[in-house]
N, C-alpha and C positions, 0 to 999 in steps of 0.2 A: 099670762101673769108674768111677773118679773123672774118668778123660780122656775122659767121651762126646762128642760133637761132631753138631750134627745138618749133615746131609748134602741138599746139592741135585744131585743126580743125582749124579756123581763128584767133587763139591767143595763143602769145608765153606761151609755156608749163608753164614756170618760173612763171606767173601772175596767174596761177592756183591754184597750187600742191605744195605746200614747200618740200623743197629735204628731201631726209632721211636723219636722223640724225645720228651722226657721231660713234662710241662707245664710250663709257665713259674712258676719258683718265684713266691712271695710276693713282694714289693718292700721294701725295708727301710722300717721305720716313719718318716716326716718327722717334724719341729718344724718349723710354720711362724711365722714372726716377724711380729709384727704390730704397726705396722698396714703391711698388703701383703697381696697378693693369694694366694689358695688356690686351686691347678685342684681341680676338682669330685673329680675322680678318684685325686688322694693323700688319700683319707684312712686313718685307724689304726685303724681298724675299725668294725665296721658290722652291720646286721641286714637282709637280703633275704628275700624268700617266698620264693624258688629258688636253685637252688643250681649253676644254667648262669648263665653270660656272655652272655645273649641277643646282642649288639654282640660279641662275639666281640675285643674289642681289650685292650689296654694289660696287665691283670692274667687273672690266673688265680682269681677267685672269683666268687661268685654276681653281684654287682653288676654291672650289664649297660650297659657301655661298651661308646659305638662314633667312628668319625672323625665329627668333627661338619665343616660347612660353614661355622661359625660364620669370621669374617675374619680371629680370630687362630690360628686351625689348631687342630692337636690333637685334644680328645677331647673328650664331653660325654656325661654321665649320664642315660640313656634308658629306658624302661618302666618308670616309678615308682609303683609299687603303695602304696595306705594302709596305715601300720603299719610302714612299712621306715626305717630312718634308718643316715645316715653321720658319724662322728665324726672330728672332727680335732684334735691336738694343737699348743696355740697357745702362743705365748709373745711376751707384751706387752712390748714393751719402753720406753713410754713413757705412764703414764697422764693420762685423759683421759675424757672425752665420746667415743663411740663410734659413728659410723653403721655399720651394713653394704650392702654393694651384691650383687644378683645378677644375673647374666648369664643366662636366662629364656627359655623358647621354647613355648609352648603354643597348640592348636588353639584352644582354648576358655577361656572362666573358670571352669570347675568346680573349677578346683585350688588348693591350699592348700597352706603349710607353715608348722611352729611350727623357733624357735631355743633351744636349751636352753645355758645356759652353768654346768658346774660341775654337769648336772642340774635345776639351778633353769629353767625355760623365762618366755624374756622376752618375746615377740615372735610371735604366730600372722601369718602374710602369704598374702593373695589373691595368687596367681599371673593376672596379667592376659592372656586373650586376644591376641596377639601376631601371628597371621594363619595361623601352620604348625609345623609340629615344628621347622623350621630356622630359621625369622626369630626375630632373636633382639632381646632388648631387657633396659634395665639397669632396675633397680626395688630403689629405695633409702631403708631406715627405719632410725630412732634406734634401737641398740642399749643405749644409757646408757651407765653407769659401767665401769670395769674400770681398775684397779689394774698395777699394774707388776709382774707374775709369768704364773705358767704356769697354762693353762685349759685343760680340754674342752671343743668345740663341738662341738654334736652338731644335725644338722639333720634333722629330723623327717617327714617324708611325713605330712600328715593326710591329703589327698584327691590320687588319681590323676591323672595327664593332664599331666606336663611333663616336662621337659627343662632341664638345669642344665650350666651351662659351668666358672662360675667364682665366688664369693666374693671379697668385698675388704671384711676391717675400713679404716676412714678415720677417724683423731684428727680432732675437730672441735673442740672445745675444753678447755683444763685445767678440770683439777677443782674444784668448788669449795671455800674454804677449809673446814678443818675446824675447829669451836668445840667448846668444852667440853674435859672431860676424859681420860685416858688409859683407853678402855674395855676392852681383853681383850689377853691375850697371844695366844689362840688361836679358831678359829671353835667351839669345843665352850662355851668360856663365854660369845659372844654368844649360842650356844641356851639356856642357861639362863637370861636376858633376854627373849631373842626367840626362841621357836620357830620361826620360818621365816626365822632369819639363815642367810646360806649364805657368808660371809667374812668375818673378823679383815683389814679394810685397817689398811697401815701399823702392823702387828702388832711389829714391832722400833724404832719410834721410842714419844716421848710423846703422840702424837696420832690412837692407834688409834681405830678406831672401827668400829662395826658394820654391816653390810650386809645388808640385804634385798633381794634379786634387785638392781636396778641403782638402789636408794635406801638413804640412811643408815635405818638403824632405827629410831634416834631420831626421825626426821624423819616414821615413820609409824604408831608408836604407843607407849603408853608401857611403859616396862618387868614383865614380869608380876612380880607381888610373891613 
């Protein structure tokens, strides 16, 4: 009948036992603002070999978070396989000269990762020998340029073997001036200049001008005919 009911000896199951619970939705997508800091662990999506939470913590997908011991609490990014990467959505709000910082915990030196900003990758980094999966230490390089709008970061796994707390873009200094003339409205006409322009900066004033990963265009070769 439509009213079945399953039955634990002479009482419905339901008045017993509370059902299992559900897994832990998805987390809603951030925009992180920057320059400031990124936990490891929000980011907007991602690529893992597997498809468990090894660390069994914070989210409900493959990416395998767990409590770290690091001294500001929380969570850190663990068993990182070559080939996996995390993306996060960023929004500049002030441009500049760019470092990024990691928060970094590895047995050994065998590890590596690249930063792709936009897709374009800027930046491959040695993850340094650090003494244990928990000792943790900050390890900081020039990211370049970036503009005053909204980016994807996406951080790259090349080689195995670490352990990630946190990210922090740091304004290091403004930009420098821009010369010459008003170059594109949009990044599809700096590729027909530049094939490996990857951004129209300052695309709405008179003083756009073209980017190649974290340099002007112009600045790296001349226009194709």
């Amino acid at each position: 009948s439509s009213n079945s009911v399953c039955m634990c000896s002479s009482t419905p199951c339901n008045a017993l036992i509370p059902p299992a619970p559900s897994p832990s939705p998805e987390l809603p997508k951030v925009e992180h603002s920057v320059p400031g800091i990124i936990q490891a662990e929000d980011f907007t999506a991602y690529k893992d070999n597997s498809t468990h939470n090894s660390g069994g913590q914070y989210r409900d997908t493959g990416v395998d978070i767990q409590s770290t011991a690091d001294t500001s609490g929380g969570y850190n990014l663990g068993w990182t396989a070559a080939g996996e990467w995390l993306e996060y959505d960023i929004a500049v709000t002030e441009a500049g000269m760019y470092s990024l910082t990691l928060r970094v915990a590895a047995p050994s030196s065998s590890a590596s990762l690249s930063i792709a900003i936009d897709g374009q990758k800027r930046i491959t980094v040695p993850v340094p020998n650090t003494g244990a999966w928990q000792s943790w230490q900050e390890l900081t390089v020039e990211l370049g340029q970036l503009v005053a709008k909204r980016y994807s970061l996406r951080l790259i796994i090349e080689s195995a073997g670490f352990n990630i707390n946190w990210l922090q873009l740091s304004r290091t200094a403004a930009l420098p001036p821009i010369v010459g003339q008003d170059q594109c409205d949009n990044t599809h006409q700096c590729r027909a200049l530049w094939p490996q322009a990857n951004d129209c900066a300052y695309s709405a004033s008179a003083q756009s001008v073209c980017m190649c990963g974290a340099s002007r265009c112009d600045a790296l070769a001349a226009p194709s005919p």
